[in-house]
C-alpha positions in Angstrom: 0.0 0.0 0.0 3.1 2.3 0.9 4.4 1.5 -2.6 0.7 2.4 -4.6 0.3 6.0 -2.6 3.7 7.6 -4.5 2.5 6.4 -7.8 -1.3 7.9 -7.3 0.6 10.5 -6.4 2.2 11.2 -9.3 -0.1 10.2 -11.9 -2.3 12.6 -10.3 0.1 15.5 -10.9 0.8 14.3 -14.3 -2.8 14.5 -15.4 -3.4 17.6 -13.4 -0.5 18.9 -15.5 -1.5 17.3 -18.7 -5.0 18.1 -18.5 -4.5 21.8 -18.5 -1.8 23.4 -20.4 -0.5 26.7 -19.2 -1.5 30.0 -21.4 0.7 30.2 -24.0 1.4 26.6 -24.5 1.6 25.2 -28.2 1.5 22.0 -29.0 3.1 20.4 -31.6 3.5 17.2 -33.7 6.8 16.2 -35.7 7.0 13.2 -38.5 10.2 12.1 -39.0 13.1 10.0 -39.3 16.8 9.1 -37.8 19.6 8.9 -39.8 19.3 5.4 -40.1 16.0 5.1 -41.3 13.9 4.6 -38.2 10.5 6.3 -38.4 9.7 8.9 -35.7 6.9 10.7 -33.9 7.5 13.8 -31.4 4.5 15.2 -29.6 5.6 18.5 -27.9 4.3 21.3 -25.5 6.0 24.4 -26.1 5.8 28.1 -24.4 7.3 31.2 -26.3 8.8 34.0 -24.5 10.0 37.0 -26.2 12.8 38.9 -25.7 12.4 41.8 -27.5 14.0 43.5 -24.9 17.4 42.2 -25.9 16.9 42.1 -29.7 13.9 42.7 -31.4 13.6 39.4 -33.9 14.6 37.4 -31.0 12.5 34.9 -29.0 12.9 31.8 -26.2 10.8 28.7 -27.1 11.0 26.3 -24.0 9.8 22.9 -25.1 9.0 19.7 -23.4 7.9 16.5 -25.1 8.3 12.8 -25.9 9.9 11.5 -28.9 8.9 7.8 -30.2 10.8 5.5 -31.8 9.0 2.7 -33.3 11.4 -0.4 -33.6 11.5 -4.0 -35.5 10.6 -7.2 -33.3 9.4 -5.6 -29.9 12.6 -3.2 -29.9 10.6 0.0 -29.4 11.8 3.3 -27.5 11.1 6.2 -26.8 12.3 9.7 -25.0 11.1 12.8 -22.6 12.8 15.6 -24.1 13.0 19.0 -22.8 14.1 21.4 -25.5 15.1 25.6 -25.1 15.8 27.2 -28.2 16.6 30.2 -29.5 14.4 31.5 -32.2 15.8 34.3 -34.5 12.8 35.8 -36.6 13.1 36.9 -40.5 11.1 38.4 -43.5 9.0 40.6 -40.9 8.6 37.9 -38.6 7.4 35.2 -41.1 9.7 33.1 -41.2 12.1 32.2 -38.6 15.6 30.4 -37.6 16.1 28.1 -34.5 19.1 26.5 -32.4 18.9 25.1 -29.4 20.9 22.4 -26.6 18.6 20.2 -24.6 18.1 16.7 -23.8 16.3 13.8 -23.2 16.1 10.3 -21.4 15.6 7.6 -23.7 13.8 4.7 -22.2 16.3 1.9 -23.6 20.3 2.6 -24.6 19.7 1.3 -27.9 18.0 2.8 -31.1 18.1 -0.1 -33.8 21.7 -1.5 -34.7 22.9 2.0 -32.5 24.4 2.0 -29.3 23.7 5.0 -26.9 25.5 3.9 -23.8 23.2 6.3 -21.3 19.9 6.6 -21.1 20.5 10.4 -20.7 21.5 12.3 -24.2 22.4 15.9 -25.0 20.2 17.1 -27.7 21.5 19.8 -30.8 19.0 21.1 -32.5 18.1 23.6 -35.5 14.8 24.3 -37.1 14.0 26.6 -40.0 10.2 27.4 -40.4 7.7 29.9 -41.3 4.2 31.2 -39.9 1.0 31.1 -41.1 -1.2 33.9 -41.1 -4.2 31.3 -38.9 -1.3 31.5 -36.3 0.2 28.2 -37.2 3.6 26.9 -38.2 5.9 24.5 -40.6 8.9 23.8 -40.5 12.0 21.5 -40.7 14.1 20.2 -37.8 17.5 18.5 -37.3 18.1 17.0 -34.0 21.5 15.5 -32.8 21.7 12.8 -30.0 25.0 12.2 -28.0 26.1 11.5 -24.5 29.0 14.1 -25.1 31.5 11.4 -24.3 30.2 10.6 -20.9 30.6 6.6 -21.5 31.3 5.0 -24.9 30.5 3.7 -27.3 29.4 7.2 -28.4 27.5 6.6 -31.1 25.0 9.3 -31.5 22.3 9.7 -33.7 20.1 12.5 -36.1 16.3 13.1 -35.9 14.8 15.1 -39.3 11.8 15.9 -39.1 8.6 18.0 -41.0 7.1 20.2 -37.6 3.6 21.4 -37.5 2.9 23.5 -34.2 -0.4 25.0 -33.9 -1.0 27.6 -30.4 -3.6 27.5 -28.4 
């Protein structure tokens, strides 16, 4: 009974969190691949922040999310991620330039024939997109995974993906 009450406990904060995004949230959906062929599917909750204050084409997007890796034979993973990213605006605000360092804890150390070492890995990131007049978004993505050398093998792997993120 001990052992039940922590887990209530936090499946009730999860939903609680889940169930009501904060204003300003966005979520969005990316389709994708890794560089070695594997299929992918991210499902993120971003917030924007501007800081127009410092330059005035420059934003924060703080971004949290899970990214799913569909394997062969039962070899499935998957990630939580948790993404900041500077976002540079262009053409009037239009379109935009991103780059970002995060990371994310994979659920197994393996993704297909590649070797990951830690669950934990460092995340690279940059994004090109533009904005739709309805307030949505597209845009592009390329996403490196590494464990920066904190046990090998090192392998690392590359995430591109086609990003649709709609606010609320």
């Amino acid at each position: 009974m001990t052992r039940l009450l922590p887990r209530c406990t936090t499946v009730t904060v999860l939903a609680a969190c889940l169930g009501s995004p904060p204003a300003g949230a966005a979520p969005s959906l990316e389709l994708g691949a890794t560089s070695e062929g594997t299929p992918t599917l991210g499902v993120n909750l971003d917030w924007m922040h501007d800081l127009s204050h410092w330059h005035p084409a420059l934003d924060l997007r703080l971004a949290t999310g899970l990214l799913l890796l569909p394997g062969e034979n039962g070899e499935d993973n998957a990630a939580w991620k948790l993404n900041p990213a500077l976002r540079y605006h262009l053409n009037g605000g239009r379109a935009f330039l991103e780059a970002g360092l995060g990371g994310g804890l994979f659920m197994e150390t393996e993704v297909g024939d590649q070797a990951l070492s830690t669950a934990f890995q460092f995340e690279s990131r940059l994004a090109v997109g533009m904005h739709f007049a309805y307030g949505g978004e597209l845009g592009a993505s390329a996403a490196h995974y590494s464990n920066a050398r904190m046990d090998l093998p090192n392998e690392g792997f590359e995430v591109y993906a086609l990003v649709y993120r709609q606010p609320l």
